[in-house]
Structures are given as structure tokens and as C-alpha cells.
C-alpha positions in Angstrom: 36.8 -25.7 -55.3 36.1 -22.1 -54.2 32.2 -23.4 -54.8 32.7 -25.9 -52.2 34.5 -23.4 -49.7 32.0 -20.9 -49.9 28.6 -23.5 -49.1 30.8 -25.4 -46.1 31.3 -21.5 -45.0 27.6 -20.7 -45.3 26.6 -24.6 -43.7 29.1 -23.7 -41.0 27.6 -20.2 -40.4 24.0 -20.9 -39.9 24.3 -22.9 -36.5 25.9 -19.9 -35.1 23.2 -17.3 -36.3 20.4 -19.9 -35.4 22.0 -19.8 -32.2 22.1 -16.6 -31.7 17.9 -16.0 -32.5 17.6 -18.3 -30.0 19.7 -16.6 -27.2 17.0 -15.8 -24.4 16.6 -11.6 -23.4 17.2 -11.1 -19.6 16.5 -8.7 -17.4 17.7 -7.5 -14.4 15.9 -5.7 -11.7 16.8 -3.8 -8.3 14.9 -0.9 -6.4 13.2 0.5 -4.1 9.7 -0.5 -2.9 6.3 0.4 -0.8 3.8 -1.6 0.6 0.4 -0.2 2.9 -1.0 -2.9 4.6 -4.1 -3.1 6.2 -5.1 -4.4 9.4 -7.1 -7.7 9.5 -9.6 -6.0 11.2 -10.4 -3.7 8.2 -9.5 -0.5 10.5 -6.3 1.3 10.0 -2.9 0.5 8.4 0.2 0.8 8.1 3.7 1.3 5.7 6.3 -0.5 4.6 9.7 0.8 2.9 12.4 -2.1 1.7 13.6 -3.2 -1.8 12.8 -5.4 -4.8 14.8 -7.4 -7.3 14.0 -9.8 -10.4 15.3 -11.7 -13.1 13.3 -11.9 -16.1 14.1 -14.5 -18.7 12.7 -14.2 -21.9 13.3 -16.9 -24.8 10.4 -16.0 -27.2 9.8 -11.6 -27.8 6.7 -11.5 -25.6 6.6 -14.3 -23.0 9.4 -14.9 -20.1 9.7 -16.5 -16.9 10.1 -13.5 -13.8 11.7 -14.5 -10.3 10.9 -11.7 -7.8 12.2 -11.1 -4.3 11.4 -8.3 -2.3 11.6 -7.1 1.9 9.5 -4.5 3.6 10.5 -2.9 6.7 7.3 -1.1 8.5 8.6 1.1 11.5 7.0 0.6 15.0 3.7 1.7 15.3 1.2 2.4 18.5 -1.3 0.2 19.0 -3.6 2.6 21.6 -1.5 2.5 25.3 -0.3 -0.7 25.4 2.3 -0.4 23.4 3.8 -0.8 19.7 4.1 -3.2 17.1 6.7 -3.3 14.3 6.1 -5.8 11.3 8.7 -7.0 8.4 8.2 -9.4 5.3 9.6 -11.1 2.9 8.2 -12.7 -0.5 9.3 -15.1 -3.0 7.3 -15.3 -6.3 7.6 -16.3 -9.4 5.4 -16.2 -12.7 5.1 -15.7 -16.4 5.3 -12.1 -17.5 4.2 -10.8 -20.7 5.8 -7.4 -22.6 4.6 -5.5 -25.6 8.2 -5.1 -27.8 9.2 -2.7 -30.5 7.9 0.1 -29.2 11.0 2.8 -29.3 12.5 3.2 -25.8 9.5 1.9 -23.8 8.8 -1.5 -22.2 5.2 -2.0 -20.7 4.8 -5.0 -19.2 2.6 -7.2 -16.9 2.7 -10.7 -15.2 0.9 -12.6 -12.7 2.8 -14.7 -10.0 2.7 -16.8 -7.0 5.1 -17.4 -4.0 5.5 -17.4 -0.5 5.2 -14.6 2.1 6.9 -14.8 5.7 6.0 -12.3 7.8 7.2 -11.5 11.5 4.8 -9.4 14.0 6.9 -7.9 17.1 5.1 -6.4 19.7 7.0 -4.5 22.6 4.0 -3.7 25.9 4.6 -0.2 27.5 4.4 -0.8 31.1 1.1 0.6 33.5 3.5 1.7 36.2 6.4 4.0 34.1 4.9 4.3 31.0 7.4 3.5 29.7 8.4 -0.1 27.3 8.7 -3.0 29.7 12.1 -4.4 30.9 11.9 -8.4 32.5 11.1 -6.2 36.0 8.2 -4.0 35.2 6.4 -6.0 33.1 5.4 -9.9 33.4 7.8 -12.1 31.6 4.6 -12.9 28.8 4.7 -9.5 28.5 7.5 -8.7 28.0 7.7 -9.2 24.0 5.6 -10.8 22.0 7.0 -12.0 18.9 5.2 -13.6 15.9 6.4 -15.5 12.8 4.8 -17.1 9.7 4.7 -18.3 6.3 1.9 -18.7 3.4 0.7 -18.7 -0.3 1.0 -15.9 -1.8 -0.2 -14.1 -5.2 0.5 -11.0 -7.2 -0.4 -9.3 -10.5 0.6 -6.2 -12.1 2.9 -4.8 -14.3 5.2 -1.4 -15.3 6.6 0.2 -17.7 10.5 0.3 -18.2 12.2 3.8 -20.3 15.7 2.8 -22.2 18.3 5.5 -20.6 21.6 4.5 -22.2 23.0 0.8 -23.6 21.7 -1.8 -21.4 20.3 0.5 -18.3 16.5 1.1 -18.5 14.6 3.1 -15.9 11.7 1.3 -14.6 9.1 3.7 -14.0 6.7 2.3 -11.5 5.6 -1.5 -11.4 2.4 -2.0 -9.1 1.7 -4.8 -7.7 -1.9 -6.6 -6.5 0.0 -9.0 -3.6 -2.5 -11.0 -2.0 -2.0 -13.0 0.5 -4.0 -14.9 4.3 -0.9 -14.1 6.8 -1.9 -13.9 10.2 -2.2 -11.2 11.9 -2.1 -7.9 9.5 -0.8 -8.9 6.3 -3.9 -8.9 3.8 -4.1 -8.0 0.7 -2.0 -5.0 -0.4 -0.8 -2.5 -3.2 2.9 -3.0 -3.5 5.1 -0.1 -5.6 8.5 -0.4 -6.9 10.9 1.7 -8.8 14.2 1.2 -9.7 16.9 0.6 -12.5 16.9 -3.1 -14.9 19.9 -3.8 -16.9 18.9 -5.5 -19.9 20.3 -7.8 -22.5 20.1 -9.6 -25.7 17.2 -6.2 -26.8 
């Protein structure tokens, strides 16, 4: 009797454990992160501060699945006298990313992703009569503000390296980013940095 107890225990006890190999590792992301953009003309740039998040699922101990967000502010810049020109974006990628494990307290990693960018291009004219930024008066209504939106493809690769602090918190270094991407007018292709703290689990 006691024979039959023990194997239904140890039939009983290997779903579970199965189970539990089988749990995927997930990450969590959230930081800070820099862009400089280039002008489509090839002269000049510009720089953008926001943030960056991810979640990284990760059923096998080198390959996952990443879903990135980010948003970069850039702060008005002057184009020559006519005025100055403020751009923001957002992307939305996603990709396979690829980690090297067992190394004691240190995650490098790299993936390669694709997405979509929207960008927005705000232009405010200074005025030739008070030098100053136009108002509906000064300046022709056209002229007044000249706002533009849109959306496209998008690709990135890169990767990081994340340092184990405590538990589940991990530092993540740097992660750099190759984000290319045809948005009209200045966003081109671009170096995009990002630091912050990932929470991992089921590692």
C-alpha cells in the first residue's frame, strides 16, 4: 500500500515541476532615453530626451519575444530667422531578442525589431515686423503655425547589458539602439540610448 502511495505522489508531482520548467522568464523595463536626429537634409541635428519601456517574454533560456514603447521630446530649436521648430515621436516595436544566460550577475543582450514611428513637426514663424513669434495679427493666418503629423515603418537593432542589484531589480546599463526609419521631414535614421531599471522574473 505505502508502494502505491508513494508512485501516485511522484505521478502527481511531475506535472507540477514540468510546469514549472516551462514557466516563461519576463522582464520588465522602464527608463530614461536619448535620441539625435539628423536633418533630412544631412546638415545639422537635433536632441531628443523622453522614456522607454518593454516587456520581454522569454519561454526558452536564450530566445524571447520584446514589446518596446518609447517617446522623445526634442525642445524648440531655431531654424535661421524665421522661426523655431519643435519635434516629438513615438515608436511601437516589437521583435525577437536574444540573451547570453549564466553568466553571474550580467545579462548582455541583443534583438532586432520592427514597428511603427509617429512623429509630429511644429513650426512657430517669428514675425518680420516685431521679431517677435507671430500672433493671428502679425503674421498671415498660414503662417501662423505650421503643424505636421505622420506615421511609418520602422526598424531597430541593438542590444545592452543588464547588472543584477538585489532579488528581481537589475540595472540596465545602456541599451543602444540602430532606429531606422523614412518619416518626413527630419526623422532619419538615428542612435537611440536608454537606461534604466528591469524587474525580472522566473531567473
Amino acid at each position: 500500500m505505502r508502494r502505491w502511495l508513494l508512485l501516485a505522489l511522484l505521478m502527481l508531482g511531475l506535472p507540477l515541476d514540468s510546469s514549472a520548467q516551462i514557466i516563461p522568464h519576463v522582464a520588465v523595463f522602464g527608463g530614461y532615453t536619448y535620441i539625435h536626429a539628423k536633418y533630412n537634409t544631412g546638415v545639422g541635428g537635433f536632441s531628443l530626451n523622453g522614456w522607454d519601456g518593454s516587456l520581454e517574454v522569454k519561454p526558452l533560456p536564450l530566445v524571447g519575444l520584446v514589446a518596446d514603447v518609447s517617446r522623445q521630446y526634442a525642445s524648440p530649436t531655431q531654424i535661421a530667422s524665421a522661426g523655431s521648430v519643435k519635434e516629438n515621436q513615438t515608436t511601437l516595436l516589437l521583435g525577437p531578442e536574444v540573451s547570453i544566460p549564466h553568466i553571474p550577475r550580467v545579462i548582455p543582450f541583443a534583438h532586432a525589431m520592427v514597428g511603427i514611428i509617429h512623429g509630429t513637426n511644429t513650426v512657430t514663424y517669428i514675425s518680420p515686423a516685431t521679431g517677435s513669434p507671430c500672433t493671428p495679427t502679425s503674421c498671415p493666418p498660414a503662417a501662423f503655425r505650421s503643424l505636421q503629423t505622420g506615421n511609418a515603418f520602422a526598424t531597430a537593432l541593438g542590444g545592452g547589458v543588464d547588472i543584477k542589484l538585489a532579488g528581481p531589480l537589475w540595472f540596465r546599463a545602456v541599451q543602444a539602439d540602430w532606429l531606422h526609419a523614412n518619416l518626413s521631414p527630419d526623422h532619419h535614421t538615428q542612435v537611440r540610448l536608454a537606461t534604466g531599471l528591469v524587474v525580472r522574473f522566473g531567473r
